[in-house]
C-alpha positions in Angstrom: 0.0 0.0 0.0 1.1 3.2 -0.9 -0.2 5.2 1.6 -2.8 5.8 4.2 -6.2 6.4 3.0 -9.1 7.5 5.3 -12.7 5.9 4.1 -16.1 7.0 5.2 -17.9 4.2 6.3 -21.8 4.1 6.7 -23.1 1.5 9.3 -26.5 0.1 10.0 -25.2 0.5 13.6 -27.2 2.7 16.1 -23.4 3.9 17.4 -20.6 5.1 15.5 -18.5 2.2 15.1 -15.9 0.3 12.5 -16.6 -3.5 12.1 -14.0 -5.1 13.6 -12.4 -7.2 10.4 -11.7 -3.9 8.8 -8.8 -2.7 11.4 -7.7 -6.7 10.9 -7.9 -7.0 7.3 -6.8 -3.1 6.5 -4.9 -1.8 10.0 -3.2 1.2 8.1 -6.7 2.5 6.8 -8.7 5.4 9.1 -12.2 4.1 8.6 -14.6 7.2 9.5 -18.0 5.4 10.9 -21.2 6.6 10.8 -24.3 4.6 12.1 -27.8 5.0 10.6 -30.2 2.7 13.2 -31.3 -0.2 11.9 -34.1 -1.6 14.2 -34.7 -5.0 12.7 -33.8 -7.4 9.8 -36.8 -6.4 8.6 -38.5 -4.0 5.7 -39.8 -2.0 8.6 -37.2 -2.0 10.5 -34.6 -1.0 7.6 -36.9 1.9 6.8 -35.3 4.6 9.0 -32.0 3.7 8.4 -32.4 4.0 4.8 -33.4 7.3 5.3 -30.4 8.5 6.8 -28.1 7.0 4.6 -27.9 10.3 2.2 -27.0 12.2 4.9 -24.7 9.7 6.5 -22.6 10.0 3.6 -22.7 13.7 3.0 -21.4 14.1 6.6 -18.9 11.9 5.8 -17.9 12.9 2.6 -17.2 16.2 4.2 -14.5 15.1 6.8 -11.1 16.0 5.7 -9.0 13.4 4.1 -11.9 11.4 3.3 -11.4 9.3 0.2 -14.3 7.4 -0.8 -17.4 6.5 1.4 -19.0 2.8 1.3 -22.5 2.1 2.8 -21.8 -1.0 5.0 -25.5 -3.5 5.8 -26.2 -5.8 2.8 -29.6 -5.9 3.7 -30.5 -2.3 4.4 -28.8 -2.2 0.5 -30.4 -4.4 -0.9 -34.2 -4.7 0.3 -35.5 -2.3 -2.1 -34.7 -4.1 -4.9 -32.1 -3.7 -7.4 -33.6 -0.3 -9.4 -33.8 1.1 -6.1 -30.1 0.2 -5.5 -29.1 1.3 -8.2 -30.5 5.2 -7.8 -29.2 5.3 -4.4 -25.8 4.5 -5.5 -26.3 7.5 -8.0 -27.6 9.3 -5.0 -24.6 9.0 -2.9 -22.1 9.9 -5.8 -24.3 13.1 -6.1 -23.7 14.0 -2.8 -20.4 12.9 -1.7 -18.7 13.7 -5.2 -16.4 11.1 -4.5 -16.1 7.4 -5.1 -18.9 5.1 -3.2 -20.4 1.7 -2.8 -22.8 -0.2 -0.9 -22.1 -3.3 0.4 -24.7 -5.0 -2.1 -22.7 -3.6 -4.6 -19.4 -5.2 -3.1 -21.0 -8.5 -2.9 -22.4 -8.3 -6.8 -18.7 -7.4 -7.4 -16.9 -10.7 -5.6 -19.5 -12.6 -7.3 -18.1 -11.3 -10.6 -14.7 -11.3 -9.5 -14.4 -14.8 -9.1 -16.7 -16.0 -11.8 -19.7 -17.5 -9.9 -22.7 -16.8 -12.1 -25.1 -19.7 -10.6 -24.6 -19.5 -6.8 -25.5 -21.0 -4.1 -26.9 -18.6 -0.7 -26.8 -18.4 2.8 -27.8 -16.1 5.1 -28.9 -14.4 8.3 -32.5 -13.8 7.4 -36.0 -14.5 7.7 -37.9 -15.6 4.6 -39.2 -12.1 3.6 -35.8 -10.3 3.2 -34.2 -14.0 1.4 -37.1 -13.7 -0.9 -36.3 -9.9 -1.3 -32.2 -10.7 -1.3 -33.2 -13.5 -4.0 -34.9 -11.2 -6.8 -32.0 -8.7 -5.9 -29.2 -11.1 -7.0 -32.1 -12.2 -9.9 -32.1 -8.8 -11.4 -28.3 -8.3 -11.3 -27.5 -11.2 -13.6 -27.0 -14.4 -11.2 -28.8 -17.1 -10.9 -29.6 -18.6 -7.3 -29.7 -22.5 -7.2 -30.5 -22.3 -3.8 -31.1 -19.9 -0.6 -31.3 -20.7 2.9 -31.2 -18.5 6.5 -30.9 -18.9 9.9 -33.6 -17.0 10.1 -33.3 -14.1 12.1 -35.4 -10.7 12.6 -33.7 -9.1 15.0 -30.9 -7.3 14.5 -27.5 -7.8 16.4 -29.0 -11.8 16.3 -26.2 -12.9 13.5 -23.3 -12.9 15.7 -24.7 -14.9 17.6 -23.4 -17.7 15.2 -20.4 -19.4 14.8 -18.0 -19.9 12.6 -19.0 -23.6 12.6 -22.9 -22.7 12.4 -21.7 -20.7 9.3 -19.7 -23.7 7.5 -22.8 -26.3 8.2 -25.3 -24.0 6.2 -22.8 -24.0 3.8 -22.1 -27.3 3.4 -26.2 -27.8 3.8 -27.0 -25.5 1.0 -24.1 -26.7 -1.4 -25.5 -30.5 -1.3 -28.8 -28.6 -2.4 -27.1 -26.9 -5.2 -23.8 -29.3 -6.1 -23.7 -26.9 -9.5 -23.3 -23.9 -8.4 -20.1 -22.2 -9.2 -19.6 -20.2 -6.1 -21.1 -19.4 -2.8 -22.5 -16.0 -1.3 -22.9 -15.3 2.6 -25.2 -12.0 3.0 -25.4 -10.3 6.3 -22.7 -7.7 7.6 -23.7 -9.4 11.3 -22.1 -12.8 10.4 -18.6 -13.2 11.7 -17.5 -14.7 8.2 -13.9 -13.6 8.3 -12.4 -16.7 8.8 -15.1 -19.2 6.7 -14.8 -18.3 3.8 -11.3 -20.2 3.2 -13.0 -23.3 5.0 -15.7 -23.7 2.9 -13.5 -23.4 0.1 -11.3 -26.2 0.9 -14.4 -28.5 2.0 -17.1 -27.6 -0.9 -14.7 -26.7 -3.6 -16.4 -23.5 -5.3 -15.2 -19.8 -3.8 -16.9 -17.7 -1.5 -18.2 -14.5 -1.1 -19.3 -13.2 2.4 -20.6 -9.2 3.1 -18.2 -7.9 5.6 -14.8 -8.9 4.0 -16.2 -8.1 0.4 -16.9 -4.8 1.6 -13.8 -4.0 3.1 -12.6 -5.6 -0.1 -14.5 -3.4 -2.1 -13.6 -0.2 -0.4 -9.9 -0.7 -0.9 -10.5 -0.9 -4.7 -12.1 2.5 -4.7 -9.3 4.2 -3.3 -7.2 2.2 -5.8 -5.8 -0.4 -3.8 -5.8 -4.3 -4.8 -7.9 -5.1 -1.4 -5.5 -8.4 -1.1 -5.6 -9.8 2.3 -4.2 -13.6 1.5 -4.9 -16.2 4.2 -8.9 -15.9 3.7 -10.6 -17.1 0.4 -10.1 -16.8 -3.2 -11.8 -13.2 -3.9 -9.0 -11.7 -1.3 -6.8 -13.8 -2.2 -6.7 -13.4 -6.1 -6.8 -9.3 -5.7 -3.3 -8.8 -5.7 -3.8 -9.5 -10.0 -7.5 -7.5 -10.0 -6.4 -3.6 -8.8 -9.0 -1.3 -9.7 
């Protein structure tokens, strides 16, 4: 890395905080957090967050040194659909006048990155929010063999799961779909850090999970590789993929 960059960071936090794998995976970045509220892992409860999410990022993008801003929460990003998505990212780039992504976004971008068009899904939530996630990654070109949750509703509920919880659903939702060609792992409140490489050696397709593929993701708009080897192919291979 070439030098220190500073990234503003929008949470679905109620408090001001950075996720902890982005001081592990990216110690010499200053991540600037700003929380928005999510209430639940639900429509309703994703409705107030998404409405600070503009200004989030404009208070953000107005802190000195501030690079680029990225919207953490794959969920509060994705469960307006893809259209939706797609204006707010247009949205944020108004605003902030800088580069941005959502986590959504850094997730659609893995996916590409490793070449896994017909995937296989697991994730945090209840079946309103997988059916939502579902059409999402529908309308953005992939095709979903398979989708499965824990099925959680209230927020701060993911990390409650293991590392080990994580891997069974994978392994579980992989037998359902032995032809997918890679794996995502949607919610920003899974610890998946340290599964993705796991599951890789086990199932033998690459995986994508939120948290790392948004840190990932917000190294590449500041022009950096985002490689962090040690943890799944996506991280792995970005020493060859700089933005």
């Amino acid at each position: 890395m070439s030098k220190t960059h500073t990234i503003g960071l929008v949470t679905p936090q109620s408090t001001d905080r950075v996720p902890p794998e982005g001081a592990q995976m990216y110690p010499e970045v200053n991540f600037i957090p700003k929380g928005v509220g999510v209430r639940a892992l639900t429509p309703e409860g994703y409705d107030s967050a998404w409405d600070g999410i503009i200004p989030a990022a404009e208070q953000l993008a107005a802190q000195p040194g501030v690079e680029a801003v990225m919207v953490a929460g794959t969920s509060l990003t994705f469960y307006r659909g893809a259209e939706e998505h797609a204006r707010l990212l247009e949205k944020l780039k108004a605003v902030t006048g800088k580069p941005v992504g959502t986590m959504s976004s850094s997730v659609i971008e893995g996916l590409k990155a490793v070449g896994a068009k017909r995937i296989a899904v697991c994730t945090a939530y209840g079946d309103e929010v997988n059916k939502r996630l579902s059409n999402f990654l529908t309308d953005s070109g992939f095709e979903v063999l398979e989708l499965e949750g824990f099925g959680f509703t209230q927020f701060g509920m993911p990390g409650t799961k293991s590392e080990k919880d994580i891997i069974d659903l994978a392994a579980k939702v992989h037998a359902a779909a032995p032809d997918a060609q890679g794996m995502l792992i949607s919610c920003g409140g899974l610890r998946t850090l340290g599964v993705a490489k796991p599951i890789e050696d086990k199932e033998g397709i690459p995986v994508v999970t939120s948290t790392p593929a948004c840190f990932w993701a917000a190294m590449r708009l500041v022009g950096e590789s985002g490689y962090y080897p040690g943890h799944g192919r996506l991280l792995e291979q970005a020493g060859n993929q700089a933005a």
